[in-house]
N, C-alpha and C positions, 0 to 999 in steps of 0.2 A: 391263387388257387392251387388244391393240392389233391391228387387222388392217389388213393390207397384200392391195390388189389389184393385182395389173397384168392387164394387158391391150396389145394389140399384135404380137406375138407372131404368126409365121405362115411361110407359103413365099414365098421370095420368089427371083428368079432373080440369078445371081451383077452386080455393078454395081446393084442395085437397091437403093431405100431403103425401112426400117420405123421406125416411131414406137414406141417403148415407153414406157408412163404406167403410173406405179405410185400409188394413192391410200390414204393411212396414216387410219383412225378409230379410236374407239376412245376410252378413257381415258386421254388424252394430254397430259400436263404440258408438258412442251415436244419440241423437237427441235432436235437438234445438226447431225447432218449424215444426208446421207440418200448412197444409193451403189448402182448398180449393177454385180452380181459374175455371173460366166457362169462354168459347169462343162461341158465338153467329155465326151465318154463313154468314160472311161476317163484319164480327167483327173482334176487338184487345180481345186477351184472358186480360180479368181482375181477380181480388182478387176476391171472393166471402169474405171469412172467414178466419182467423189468429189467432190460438192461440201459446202459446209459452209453452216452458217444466214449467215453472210456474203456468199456468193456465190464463193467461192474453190475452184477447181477441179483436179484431176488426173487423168492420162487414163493409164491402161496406155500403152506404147508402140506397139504392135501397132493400136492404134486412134486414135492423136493424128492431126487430122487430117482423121478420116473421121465421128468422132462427137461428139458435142457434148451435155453432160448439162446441165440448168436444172431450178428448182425455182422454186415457188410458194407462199411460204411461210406465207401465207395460208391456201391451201387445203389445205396439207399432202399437195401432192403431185410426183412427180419426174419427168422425161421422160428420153426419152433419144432423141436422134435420131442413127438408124445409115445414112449414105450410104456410096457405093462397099460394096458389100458385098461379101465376099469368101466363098467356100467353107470357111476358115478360120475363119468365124467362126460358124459354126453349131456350136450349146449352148444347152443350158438357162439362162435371162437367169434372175436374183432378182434383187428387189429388197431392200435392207437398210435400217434408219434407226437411227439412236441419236442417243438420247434420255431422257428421265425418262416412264418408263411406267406407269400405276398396274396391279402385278402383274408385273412386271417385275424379274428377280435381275437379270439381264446389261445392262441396260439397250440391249439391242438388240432389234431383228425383224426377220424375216425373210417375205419372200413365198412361194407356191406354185412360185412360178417359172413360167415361162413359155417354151415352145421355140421358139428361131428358127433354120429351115434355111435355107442358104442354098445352092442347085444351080449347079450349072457351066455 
């Protein structure tokens, strides 16, 4: 078993910046890559951010630039820090990891998710 918290998540006014920290415990064999994904309402949930246990990164395009994801691999947890925010980007943020989990078919997880608005 594996749970995933984030935390960060909030109002914030358009140009403004949030931190999102997601922290994975659990029965946790290892970890591959860890990623932040945002769903819009009425939307497909997509990728926000990607990095891997190497430190190798990808950015939606919609947010190169503005965001910037790092992990900690130690403590098995992922950030993501959102500047210039735009009204656009307001959705529900999850966090995701894959990895070897004990209890684990898919070898992923998933977060609660976490809502960031962003107003005009």
């Amino acid at each position: 078993q594996v749970q995933l918290v984030e935390t960060g998540g909030g109002l914030v006014q358009a140009g403004g910046s949030l931190r999102l920290s997601c922290a994975a415990s659990g029965s946790i064999f290892s970890i591959n890559a860890m990623g932040w994904y945002r769903q819009a309402p009425g939307k497909q949930r997509e990728l926000v951010a990607h990095i891997t246990s190497g430190g190798s990164t990808n950015y939606a395009d919609s947010v190169k630039g503005r965001f910037t994801i790092s992990r900690d691999n130690a403590k098995n947890t992922v950030d993501l820090q959102m500047n210039s925010l735009k009204p656009e980007d307001t959705a529900v943020y999850y966090c995701n990891v894959e990895g070897d989990f004990s209890g684990s078919l898919s070898g992923h997880a998933w977060g609660q998710g976490t809502q960031v608005t962003v107003s005009s």
